[in-house]
VOKOL-996262 format. One record per residue (C-alpha): x, y, z; residue number from 0; residue in three letters. Coordinates in Angstrom, 3 decimals, always signed. Layout:
residues N
<<X; Y; Z>; NUM; ALA>,
...
END
This chain:
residues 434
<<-1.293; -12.931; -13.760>; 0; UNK>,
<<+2.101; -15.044; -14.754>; 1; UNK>,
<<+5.095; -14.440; -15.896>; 2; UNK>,
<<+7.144; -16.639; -18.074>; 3; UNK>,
<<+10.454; -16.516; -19.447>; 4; UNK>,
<<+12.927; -18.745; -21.649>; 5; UNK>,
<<+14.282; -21.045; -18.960>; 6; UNK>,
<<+15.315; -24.691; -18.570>; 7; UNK>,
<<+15.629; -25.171; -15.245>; 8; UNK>,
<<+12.493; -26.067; -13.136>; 9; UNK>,
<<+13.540; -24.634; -9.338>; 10; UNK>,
<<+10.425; -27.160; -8.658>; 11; UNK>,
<<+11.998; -30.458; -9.330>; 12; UNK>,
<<+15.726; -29.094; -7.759>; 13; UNK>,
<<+16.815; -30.427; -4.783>; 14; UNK>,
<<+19.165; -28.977; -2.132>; 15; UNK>,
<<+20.639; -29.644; +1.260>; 16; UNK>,
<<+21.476; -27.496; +4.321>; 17; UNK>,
<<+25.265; -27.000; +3.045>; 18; UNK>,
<<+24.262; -23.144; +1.465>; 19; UNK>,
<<+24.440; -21.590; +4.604>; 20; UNK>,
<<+28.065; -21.375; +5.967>; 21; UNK>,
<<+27.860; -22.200; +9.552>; 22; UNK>,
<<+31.203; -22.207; +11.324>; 23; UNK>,
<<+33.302; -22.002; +14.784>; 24; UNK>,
<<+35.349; -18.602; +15.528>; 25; UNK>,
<<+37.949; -21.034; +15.989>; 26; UNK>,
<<+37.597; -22.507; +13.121>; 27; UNK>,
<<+37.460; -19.314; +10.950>; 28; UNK>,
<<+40.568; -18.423; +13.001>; 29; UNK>,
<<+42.511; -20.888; +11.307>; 30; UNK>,
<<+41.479; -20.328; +8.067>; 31; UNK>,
<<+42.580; -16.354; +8.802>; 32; UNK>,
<<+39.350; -15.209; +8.428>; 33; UNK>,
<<+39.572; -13.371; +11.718>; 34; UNK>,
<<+42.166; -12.899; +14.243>; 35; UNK>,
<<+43.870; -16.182; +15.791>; 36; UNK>,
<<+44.581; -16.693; +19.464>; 37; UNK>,
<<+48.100; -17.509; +19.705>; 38; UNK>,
<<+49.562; -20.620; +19.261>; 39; UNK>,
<<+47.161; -21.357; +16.510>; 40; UNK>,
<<+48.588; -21.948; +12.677>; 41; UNK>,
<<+47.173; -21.392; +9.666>; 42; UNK>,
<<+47.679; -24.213; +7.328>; 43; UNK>,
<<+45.317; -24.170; +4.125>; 44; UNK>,
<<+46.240; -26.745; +1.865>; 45; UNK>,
<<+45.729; -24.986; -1.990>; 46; UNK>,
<<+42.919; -27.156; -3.013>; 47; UNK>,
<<+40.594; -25.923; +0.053>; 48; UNK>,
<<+38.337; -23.277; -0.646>; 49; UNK>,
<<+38.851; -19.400; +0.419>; 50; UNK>,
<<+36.867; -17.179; +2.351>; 51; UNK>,
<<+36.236; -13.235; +1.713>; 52; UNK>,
<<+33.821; -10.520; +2.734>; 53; UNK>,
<<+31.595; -8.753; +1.035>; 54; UNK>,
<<+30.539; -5.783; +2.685>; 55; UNK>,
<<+29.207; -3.806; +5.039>; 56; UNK>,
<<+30.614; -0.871; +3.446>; 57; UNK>,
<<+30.085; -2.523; -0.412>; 58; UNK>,
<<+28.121; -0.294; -3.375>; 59; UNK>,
<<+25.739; -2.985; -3.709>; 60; UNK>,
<<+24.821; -4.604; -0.529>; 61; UNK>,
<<+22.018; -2.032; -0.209>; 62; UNK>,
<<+23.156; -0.789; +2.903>; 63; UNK>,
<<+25.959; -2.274; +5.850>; 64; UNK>,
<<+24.955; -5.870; +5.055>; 65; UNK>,
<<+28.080; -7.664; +4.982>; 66; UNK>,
<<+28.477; -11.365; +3.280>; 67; UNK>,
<<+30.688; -14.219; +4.345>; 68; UNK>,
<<+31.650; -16.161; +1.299>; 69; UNK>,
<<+33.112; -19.766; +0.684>; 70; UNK>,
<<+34.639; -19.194; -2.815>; 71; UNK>,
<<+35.799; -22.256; -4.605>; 72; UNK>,
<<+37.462; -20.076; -7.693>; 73; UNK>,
<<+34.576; -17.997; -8.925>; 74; UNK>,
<<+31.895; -19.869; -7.473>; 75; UNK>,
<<+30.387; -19.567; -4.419>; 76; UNK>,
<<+29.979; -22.825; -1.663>; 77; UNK>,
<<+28.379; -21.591; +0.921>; 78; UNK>,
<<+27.891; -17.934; +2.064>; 79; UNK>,
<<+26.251; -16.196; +5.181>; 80; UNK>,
<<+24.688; -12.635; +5.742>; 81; UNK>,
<<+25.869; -10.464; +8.622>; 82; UNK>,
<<+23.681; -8.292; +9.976>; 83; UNK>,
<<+23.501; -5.846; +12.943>; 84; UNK>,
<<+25.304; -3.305; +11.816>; 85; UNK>,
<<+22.212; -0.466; +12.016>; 86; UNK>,
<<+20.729; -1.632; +14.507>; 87; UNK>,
<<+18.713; +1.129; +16.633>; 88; UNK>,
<<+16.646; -0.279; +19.116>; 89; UNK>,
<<+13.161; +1.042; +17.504>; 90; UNK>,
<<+11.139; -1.725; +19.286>; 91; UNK>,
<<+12.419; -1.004; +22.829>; 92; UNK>,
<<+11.928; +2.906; +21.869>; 93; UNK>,
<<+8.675; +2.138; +20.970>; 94; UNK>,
<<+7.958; +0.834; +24.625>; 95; UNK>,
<<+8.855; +3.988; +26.286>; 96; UNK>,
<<+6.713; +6.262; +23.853>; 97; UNK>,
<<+3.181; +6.720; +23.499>; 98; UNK>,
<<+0.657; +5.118; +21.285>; 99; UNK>,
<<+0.269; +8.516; +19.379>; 100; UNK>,
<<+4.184; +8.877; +19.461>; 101; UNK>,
<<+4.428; +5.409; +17.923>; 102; UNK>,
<<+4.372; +6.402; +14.208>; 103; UNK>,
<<+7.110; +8.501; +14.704>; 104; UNK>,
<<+9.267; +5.775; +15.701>; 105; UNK>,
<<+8.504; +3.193; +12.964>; 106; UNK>,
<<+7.841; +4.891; +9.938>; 107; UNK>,
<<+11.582; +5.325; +10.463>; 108; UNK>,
<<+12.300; +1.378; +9.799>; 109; UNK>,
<<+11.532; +0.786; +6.563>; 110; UNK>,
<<+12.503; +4.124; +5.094>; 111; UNK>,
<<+12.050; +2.942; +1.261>; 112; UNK>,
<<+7.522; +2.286; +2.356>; 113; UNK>,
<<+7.222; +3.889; +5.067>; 114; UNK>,
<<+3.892; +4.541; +5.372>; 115; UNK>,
<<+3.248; +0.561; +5.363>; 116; UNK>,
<<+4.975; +0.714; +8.729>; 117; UNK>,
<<+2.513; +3.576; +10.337>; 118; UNK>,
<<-0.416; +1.634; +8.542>; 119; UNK>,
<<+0.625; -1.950; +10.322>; 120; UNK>,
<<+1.100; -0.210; +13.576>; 121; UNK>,
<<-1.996; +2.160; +13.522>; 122; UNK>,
<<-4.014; -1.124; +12.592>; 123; UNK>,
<<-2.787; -3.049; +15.905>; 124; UNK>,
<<-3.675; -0.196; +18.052>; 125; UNK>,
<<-7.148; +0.422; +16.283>; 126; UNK>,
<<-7.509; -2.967; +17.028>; 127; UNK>,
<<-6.659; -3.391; +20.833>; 128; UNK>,
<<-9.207; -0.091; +21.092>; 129; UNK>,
<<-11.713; -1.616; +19.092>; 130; UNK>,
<<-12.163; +1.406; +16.935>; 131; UNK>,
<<-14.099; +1.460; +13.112>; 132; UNK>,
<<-11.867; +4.011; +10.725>; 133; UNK>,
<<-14.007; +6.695; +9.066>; 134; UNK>,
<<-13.999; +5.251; +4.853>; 135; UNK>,
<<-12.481; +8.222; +3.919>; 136; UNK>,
<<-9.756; +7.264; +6.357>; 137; UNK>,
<<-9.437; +4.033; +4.880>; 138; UNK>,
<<-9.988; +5.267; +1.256>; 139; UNK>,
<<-6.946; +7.722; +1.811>; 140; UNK>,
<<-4.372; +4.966; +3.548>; 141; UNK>,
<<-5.034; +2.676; +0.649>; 142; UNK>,
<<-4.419; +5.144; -2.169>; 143; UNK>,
<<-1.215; +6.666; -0.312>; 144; UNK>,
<<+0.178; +3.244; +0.239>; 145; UNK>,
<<-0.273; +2.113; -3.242>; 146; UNK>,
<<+1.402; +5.034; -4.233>; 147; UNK>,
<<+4.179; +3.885; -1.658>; 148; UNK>,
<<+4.047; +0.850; -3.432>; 149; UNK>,
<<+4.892; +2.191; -6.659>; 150; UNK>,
<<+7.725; +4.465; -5.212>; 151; UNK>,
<<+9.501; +1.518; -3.685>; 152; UNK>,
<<+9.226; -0.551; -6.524>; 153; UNK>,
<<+10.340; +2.216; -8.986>; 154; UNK>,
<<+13.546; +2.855; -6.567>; 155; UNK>,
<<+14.232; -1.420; -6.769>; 156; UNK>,
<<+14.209; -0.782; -10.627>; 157; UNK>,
<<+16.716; +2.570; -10.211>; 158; UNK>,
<<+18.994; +0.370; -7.801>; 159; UNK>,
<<+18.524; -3.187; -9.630>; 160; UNK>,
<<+19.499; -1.625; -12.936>; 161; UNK>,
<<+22.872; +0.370; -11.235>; 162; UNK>,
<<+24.250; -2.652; -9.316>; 163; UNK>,
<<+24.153; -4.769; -13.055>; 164; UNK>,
<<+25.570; -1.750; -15.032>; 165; UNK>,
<<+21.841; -0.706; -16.532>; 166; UNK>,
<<+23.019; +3.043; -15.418>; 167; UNK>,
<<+20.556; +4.689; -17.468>; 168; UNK>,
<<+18.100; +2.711; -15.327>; 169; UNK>,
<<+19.134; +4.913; -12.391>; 170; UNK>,
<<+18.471; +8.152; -14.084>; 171; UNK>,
<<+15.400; +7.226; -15.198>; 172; UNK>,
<<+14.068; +5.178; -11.659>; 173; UNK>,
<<+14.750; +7.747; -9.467>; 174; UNK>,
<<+13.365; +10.435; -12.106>; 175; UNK>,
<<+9.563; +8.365; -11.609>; 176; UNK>,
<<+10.018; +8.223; -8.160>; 177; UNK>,
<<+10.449; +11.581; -7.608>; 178; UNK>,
<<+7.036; +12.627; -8.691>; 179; UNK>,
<<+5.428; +10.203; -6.212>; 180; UNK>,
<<+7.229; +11.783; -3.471>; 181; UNK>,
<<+6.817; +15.426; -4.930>; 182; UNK>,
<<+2.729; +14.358; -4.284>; 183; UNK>,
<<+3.531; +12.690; -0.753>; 184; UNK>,
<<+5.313; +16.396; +0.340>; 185; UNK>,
<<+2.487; +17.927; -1.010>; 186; UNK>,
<<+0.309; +15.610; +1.056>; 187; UNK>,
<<+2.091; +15.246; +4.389>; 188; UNK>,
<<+4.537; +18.219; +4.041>; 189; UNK>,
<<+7.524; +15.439; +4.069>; 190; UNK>,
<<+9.201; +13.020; +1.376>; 191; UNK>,
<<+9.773; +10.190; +3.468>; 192; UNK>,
<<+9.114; +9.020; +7.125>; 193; UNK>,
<<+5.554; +10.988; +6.940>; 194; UNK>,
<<+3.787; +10.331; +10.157>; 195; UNK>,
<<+0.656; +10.904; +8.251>; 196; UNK>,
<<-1.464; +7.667; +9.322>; 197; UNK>,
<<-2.158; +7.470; +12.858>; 198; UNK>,
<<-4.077; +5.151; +15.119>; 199; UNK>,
<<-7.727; +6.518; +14.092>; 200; UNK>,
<<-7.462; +8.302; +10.993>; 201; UNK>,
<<-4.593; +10.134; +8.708>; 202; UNK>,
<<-3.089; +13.404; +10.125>; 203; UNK>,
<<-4.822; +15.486; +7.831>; 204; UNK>,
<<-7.096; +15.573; +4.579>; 205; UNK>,
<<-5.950; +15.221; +0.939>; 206; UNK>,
<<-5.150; +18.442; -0.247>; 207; UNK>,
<<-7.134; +21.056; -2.310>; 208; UNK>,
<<-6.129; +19.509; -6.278>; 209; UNK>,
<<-5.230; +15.867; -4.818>; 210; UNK>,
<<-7.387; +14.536; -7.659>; 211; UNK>,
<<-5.438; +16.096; -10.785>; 212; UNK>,
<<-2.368; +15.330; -8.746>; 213; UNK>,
<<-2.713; +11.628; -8.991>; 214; UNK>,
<<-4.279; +11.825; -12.197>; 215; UNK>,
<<-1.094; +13.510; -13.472>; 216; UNK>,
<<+0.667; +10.597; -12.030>; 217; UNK>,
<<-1.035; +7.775; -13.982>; 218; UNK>,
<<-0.811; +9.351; -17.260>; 219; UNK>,
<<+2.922; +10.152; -16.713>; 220; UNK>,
<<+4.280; +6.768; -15.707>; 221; UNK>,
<<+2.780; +3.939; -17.910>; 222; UNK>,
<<+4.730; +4.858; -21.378>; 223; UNK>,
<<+8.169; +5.344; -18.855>; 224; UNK>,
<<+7.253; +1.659; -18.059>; 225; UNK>,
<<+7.268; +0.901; -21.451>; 226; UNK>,
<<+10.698; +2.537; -21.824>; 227; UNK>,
<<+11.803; -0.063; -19.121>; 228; UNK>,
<<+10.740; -2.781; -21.159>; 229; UNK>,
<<+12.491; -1.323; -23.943>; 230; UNK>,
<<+15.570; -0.944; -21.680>; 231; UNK>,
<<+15.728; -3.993; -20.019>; 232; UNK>,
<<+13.041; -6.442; -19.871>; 233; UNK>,
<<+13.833; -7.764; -23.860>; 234; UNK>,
<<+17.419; -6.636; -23.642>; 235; UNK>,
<<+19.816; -9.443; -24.143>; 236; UNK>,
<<+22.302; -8.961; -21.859>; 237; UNK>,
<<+19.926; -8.090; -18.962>; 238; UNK>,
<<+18.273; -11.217; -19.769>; 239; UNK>,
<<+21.890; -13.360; -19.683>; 240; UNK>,
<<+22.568; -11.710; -16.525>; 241; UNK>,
<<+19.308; -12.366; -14.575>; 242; UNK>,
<<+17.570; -15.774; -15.922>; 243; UNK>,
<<+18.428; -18.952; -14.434>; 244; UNK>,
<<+20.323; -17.000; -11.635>; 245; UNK>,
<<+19.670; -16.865; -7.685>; 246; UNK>,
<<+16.917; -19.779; -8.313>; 247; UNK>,
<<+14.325; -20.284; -5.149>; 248; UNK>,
<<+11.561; -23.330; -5.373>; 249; UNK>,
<<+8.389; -22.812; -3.390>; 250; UNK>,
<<+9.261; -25.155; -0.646>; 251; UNK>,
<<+12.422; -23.142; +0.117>; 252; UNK>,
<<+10.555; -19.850; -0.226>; 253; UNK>,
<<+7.764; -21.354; +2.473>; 254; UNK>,
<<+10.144; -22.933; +4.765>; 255; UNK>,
<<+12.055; -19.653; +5.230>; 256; UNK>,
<<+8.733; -17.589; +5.973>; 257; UNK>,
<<+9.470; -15.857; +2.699>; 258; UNK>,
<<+7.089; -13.485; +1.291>; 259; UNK>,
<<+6.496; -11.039; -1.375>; 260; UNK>,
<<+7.688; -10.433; -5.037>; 261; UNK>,
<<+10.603; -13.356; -3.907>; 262; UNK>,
<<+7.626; -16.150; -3.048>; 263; UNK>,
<<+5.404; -15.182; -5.334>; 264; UNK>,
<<+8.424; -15.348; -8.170>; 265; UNK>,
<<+8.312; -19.389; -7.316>; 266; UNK>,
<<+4.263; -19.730; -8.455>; 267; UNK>,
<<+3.452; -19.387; -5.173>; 268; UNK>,
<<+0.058; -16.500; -5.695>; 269; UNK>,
<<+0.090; -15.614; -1.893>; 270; UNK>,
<<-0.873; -11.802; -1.304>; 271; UNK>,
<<-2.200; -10.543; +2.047>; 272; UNK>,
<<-4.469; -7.527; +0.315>; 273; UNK>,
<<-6.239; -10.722; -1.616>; 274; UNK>,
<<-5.918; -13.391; +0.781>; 275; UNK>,
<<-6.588; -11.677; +4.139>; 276; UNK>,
<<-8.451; -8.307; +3.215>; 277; UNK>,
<<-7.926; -5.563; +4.828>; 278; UNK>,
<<-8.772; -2.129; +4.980>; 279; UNK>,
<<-11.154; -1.437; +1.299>; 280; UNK>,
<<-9.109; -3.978; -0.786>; 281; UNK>,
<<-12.007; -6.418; -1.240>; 282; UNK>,
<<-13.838; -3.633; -3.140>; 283; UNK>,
<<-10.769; -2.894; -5.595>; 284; UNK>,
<<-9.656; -5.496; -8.766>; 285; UNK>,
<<-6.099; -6.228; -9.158>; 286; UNK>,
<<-4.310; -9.069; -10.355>; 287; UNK>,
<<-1.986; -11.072; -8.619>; 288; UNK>,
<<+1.217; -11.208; -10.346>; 289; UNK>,
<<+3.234; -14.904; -10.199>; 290; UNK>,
<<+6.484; -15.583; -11.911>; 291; UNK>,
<<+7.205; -19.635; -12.973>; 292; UNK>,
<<+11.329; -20.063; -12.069>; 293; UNK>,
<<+11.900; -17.810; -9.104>; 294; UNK>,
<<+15.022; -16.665; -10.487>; 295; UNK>,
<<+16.298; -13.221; -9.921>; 296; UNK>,
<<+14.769; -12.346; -13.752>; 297; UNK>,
<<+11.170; -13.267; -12.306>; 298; UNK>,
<<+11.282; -11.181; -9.292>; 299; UNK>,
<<+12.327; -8.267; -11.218>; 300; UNK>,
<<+9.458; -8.676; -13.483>; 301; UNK>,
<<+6.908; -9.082; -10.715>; 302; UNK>,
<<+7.756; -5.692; -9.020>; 303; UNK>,
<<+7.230; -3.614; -13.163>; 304; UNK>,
<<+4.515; -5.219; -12.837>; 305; UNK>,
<<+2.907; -4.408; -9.443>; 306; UNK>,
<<+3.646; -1.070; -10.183>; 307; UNK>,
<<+0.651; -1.292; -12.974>; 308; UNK>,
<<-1.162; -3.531; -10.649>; 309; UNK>,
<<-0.755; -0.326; -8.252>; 310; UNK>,
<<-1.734; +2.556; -10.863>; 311; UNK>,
<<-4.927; +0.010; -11.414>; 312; UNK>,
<<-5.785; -0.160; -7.837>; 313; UNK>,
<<-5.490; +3.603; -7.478>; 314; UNK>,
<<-7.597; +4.392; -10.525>; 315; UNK>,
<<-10.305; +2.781; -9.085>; 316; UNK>,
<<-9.805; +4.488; -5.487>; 317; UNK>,
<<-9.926; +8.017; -7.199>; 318; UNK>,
<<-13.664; +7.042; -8.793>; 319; UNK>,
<<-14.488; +5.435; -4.992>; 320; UNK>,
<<-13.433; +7.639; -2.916>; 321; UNK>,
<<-15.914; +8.430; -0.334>; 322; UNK>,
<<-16.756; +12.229; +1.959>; 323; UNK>,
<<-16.438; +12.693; +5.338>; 324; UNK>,
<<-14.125; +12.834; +8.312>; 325; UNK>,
<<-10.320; +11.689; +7.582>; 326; UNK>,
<<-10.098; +10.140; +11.149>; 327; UNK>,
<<-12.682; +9.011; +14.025>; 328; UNK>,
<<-14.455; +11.643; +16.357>; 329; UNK>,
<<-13.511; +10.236; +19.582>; 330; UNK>,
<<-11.895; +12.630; +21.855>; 331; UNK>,
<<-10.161; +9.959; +23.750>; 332; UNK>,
<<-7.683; +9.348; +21.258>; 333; UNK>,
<<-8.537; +12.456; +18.584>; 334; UNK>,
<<-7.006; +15.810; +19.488>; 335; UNK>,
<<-8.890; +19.121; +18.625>; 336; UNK>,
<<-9.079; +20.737; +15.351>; 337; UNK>,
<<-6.488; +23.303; +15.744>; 338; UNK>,
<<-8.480; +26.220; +15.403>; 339; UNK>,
<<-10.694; +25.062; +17.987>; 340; UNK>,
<<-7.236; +25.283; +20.584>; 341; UNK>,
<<-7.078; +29.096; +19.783>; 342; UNK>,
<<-11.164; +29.665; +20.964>; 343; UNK>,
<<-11.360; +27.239; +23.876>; 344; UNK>,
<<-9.507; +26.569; +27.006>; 345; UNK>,
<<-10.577; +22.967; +27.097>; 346; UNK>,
<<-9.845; +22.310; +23.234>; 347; UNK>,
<<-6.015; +23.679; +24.102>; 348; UNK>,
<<-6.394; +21.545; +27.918>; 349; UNK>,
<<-7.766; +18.548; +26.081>; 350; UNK>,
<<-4.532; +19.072; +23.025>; 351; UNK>,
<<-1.775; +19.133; +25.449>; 352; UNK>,
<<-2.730; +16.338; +27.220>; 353; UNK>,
<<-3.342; +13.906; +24.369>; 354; UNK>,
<<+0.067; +14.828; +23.015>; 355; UNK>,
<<+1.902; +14.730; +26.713>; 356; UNK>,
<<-0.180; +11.600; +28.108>; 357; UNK>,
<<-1.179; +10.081; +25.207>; 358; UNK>,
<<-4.285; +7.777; +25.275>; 359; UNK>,
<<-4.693; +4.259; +27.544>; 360; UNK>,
<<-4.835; +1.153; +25.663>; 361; UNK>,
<<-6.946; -1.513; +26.705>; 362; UNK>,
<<-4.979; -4.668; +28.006>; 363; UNK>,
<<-4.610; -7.225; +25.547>; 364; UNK>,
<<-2.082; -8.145; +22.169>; 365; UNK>,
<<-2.532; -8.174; +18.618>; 366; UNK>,
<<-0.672; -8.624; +15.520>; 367; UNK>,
<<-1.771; -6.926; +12.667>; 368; UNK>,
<<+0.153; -7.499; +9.444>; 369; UNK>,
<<+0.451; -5.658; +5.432>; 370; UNK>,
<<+1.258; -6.481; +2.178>; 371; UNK>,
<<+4.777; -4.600; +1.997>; 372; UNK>,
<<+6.396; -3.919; -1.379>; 373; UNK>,
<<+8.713; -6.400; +0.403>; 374; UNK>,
<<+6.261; -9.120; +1.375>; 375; UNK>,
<<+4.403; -9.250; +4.737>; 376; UNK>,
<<+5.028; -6.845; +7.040>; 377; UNK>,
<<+3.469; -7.629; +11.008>; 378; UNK>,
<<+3.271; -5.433; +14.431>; 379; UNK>,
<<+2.606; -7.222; +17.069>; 380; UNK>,
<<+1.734; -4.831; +20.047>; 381; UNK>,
<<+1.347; -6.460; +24.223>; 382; UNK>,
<<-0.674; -3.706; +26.408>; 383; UNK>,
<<-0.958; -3.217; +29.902>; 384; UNK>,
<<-3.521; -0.328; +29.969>; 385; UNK>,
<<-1.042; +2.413; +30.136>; 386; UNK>,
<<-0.486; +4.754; +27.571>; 387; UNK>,
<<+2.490; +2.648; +25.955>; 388; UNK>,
<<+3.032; -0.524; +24.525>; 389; UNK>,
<<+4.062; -2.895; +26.911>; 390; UNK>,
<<+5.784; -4.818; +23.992>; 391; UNK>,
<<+6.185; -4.292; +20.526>; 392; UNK>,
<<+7.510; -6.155; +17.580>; 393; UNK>,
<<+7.913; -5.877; +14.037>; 394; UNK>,
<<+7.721; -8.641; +11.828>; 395; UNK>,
<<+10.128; -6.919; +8.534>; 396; UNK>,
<<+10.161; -8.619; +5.303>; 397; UNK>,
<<+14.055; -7.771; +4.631>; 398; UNK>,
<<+14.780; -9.477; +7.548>; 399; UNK>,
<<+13.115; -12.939; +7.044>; 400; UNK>,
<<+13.683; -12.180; +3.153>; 401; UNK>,
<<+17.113; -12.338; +3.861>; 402; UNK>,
<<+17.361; -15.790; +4.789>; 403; UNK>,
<<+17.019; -17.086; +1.642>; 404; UNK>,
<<+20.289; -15.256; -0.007>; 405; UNK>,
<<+22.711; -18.483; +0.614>; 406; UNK>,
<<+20.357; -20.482; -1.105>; 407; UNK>,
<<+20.214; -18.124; -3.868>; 408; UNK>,
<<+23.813; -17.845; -4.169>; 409; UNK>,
<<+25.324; -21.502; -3.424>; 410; UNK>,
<<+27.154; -23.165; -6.680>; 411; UNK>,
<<+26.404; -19.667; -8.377>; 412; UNK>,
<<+29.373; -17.073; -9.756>; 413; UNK>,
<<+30.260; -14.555; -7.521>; 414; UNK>,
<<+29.456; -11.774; -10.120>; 415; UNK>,
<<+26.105; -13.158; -9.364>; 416; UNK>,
<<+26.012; -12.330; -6.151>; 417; UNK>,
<<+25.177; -8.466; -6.546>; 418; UNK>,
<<+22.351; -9.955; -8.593>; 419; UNK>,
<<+20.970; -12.122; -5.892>; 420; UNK>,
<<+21.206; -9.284; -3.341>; 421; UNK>,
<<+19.506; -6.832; -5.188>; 422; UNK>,
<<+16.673; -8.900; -6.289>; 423; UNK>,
<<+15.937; -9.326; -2.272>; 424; UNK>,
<<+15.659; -5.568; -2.040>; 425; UNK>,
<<+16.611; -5.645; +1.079>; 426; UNK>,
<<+16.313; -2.492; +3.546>; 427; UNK>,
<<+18.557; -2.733; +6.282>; 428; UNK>,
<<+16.667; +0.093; +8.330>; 429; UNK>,
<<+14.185; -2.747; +8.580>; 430; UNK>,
<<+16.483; -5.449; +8.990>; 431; UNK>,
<<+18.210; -4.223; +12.049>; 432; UNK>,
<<+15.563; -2.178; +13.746>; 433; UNK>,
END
């Protein structure tokens, strides 16, 4: 599927040099008074040089503590550079000193806007490294909760999008959507967000008694608010002023950053892990891939409305295939008891506290497993040893290799762009920072 739009600028044919990222010495930025100066230094800046300013961490609209160096020539922006590190919370070297089963806990925590795409990358390595086959229920019920996670994240993008560029309506009505997609995932996993529901052999627990009206419910109720975005935004003028031709990315950029996602696939570029590299049931589901033609901010707004359709289309067809039978593998090395077996048995409640003490050993070896992110590709690469820990593990976060791209969106643009360029990134700087 493509998008198209009213634009007259090809970001295929446009050339650009390495001048968009702002790349200077602390003494340097001491002279221009961007930061403190050692003594003895002056600050001269002639009136025809350019000026320098922040933008963040603590700004509305930088998503988070993401904080922006900017080269300002007037109102338009030379060069610019993002900050980050301001969140940062060690998750990968947590992740080393906790167990394989603990492991979900820890990184469904990054990427708080999808997190189950973070226990689904990291359950994947470690099925991997112990060679275990998921159950298809299993498999059936990870792909229609992460869908759903799909369409959350996308629907909070179109709340947040639509606040930063005064659409405030848009923030009402995004967050309104999204709440009934968490409503179901509380009703699922008992929690809104950060669900340690899928775990290395299975989900926690099976769908729920009325799962099946639930989502029903679901895709009747959003498809005419979608339409109401449209309405609201998509064929508005003024949205359309403030988003075409602005924050422009051409596929070679896109590739040479490691960009993925709704930004590379806004450049033409049709490049979707769940199509390209199957995994888990997707090569039994139909969806379209959704491309835009300029890779301006305006296309990768349109590709996540419509993903979110994409999504309800993919989970349509999960409710008609979803298979019977266990919701996680048999195996007791890695499967604790069911619980009422703990309150018959001395071995079932033996056999519980160790697997949630100990854990389960991991055969040596490393793997990298990876997902198709609302945010583009999202990788775990996990180094055993044997023990009952990773050895090493590393997340490979779409914000974070997403964000390299923002000085290229934002060089010889207006800086009233710039909230436009940062939002269309939807960046997550739990992810970013780890």
């Amino acid at each position: 599927m493509s998008l198209d739009h009213d634009q007259t600028t090809d970001a295929r044919v446009r050339e650009r040099g390495d001048s968009a990222v702002l790349r200077m010495s602390e003494s340097a930025l001491a002279q221009l008074g961007v930061i403190d100066a050692p003594a003895g230094v002056a600050h001269d800046l002639a009136e025809d040089e350019t000026m320098f300013i922040n933008m963040g961490p603590s700004h509305p609209s930088t998503h988070g503590v993401l904080r922006l160096m900017l080269e300002l020539r007037g109102e338009m922006v030379v060069r610019s550079k993002p900050v980050i590190g301001y969140l940062h919370t060690g998750m990968e070297k947590q992740g080393e000193q906790l167990s394989y089963l603990q492991g979900t806990t820890n990184v469904t925590r990054m990427d708080y806007a999808s997190p189950l795409f973070n226990e689904l990358a990291f359950s994947m390595a470690v099925e991997e490294l112990l060679g275990l086959e998921v159950p298809p229920r299993a498999t059936w019920i990870r792909m229609l909760l992460t869908e759903l996670n799909r369409m959350s994240s996308h629907l909070l993008f179109m709340a947040t999008n639509g606040m930063d560029l005064g659409a405030v309506s848009m923030m009402i009505f995004g967050w309104r959507e999204r709440e009934e997609v968490l409503r179901f995932f509380e009703k699922v996993s008992g929690l809104r967000m950060n669900h340690n529901f899928i775990r290395p052999g299975g989900v926690a627990a099976d769908l729920p008694d009325g799962w099946r009206d639930d989502v029903l419910r679901l895709l009747e109720l959003i498809p005419p608010r979608l339409d109401e975005y449209d309405t609201l935004m998509t064929g508005q003028p003024i949205w359309q002023e403030r988003l075409q031709g602005v924050g422009v990315l051409n596929t070679a950029e896109a590739l040479a950053l490691g960009v993925t996602g709704p930004l590379l696939r806004s450049t033409g570029y049709a490049w979707d892990l769940r199509r390209d590299m199957p995994y888990l049931a997707y090569d039994k589901v139909e969806f379209d891939v959704v491309v835009g033609t300029y890779g301006d901010s305006f296309d990768r707004y349109a590709i996540r409305l419509n993903e979110i359709r994409e999504s309800m289309r993919i989970v349509a067809q999960i409710l008609d295939q979803m298979p019977k039978g266990d919701y996680r593998v048999q195996d007791k090395k890695v499967t604790p008891p069911p619980r009422a077996r703990i309150d018959e048995s001395m071995e079932a409640l033996i056999h519980h506290f160790k697997i949630f003490t100990e854990g389960f050993k991991v055969p040596e070896g490393e793997v990298y497993a990876a997902v198709e992110s609302p945010r583009g590709e999202l990788g775990c690469y996990i180094v055993s040893d044997g023990s009952a820990h990773p050895y090493r593990l590393r997340i490979r976060p779409p914000s974070l290799i997403n964000l390299q791209c923002l000085p290229y969106l934002m060089q010889n643009g207006l800086i009233a762009d710039a909230v436009a360029n940062i939002s269309s990134v939807d960046p997550i700087m739990g992810e970013v920072d780890r």
